[in-house]
C-alpha positions, 0 to 999 in steps of 0.5 A: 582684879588680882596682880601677880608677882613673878620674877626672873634673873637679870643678867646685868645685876645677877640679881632677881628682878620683879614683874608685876602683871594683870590678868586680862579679863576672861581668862579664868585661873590661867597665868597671866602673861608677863612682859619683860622689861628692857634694861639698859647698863652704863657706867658713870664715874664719880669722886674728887676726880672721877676715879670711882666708877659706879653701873647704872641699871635703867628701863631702857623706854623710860630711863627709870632708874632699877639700881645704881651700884654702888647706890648713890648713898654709899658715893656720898659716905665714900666721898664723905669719908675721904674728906674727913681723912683727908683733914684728919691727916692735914691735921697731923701734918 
């Protein structure tokens, strides 16, 4: 059984999404057919005081998450880094 990879663009990451698909069986050297997958955007908020905003792309059937941007790890640095600023300066003061 062979899968195939094809990819499309995606309207809300402007990025290239990929679809992976099965040729039914009988159908010879023609292309399989792919079906789209629905994604859903929202946005979250994030940070000491939920100033920060990050999009969050989902299969809208199973709610797997595609992307989330910025990606959780870089909250985690952002956040990471103002605490240490944050001490820096009272350090000085």
């Amino acid at each position: 059984m062979s899968i195939s990879i094809n990819t499309r663009t995606n309207i809300f990451d402007g990025g290239r999404s990929l679809y992976l698909s099965s040729p039914k069986e009988g159908a010879g050297t023609s292309t399989p057919k792919v079906e789209p997958i629905e994604k859903k955007a929202s946005f979250k908020t994030y940070g000491e005081h939920n100033e920060r905003v990050a999009i969050v792309v989902k299969n809208a059937e199973t709610g797997e998450i595609f992307h989330e941007i910025p990606s959780e790890g870089i909250q985690r640095l952002h956040m990471r880094l103002r605490e240490l600023l944050h001490r820096r300066i009272d350090e000085k003061v």
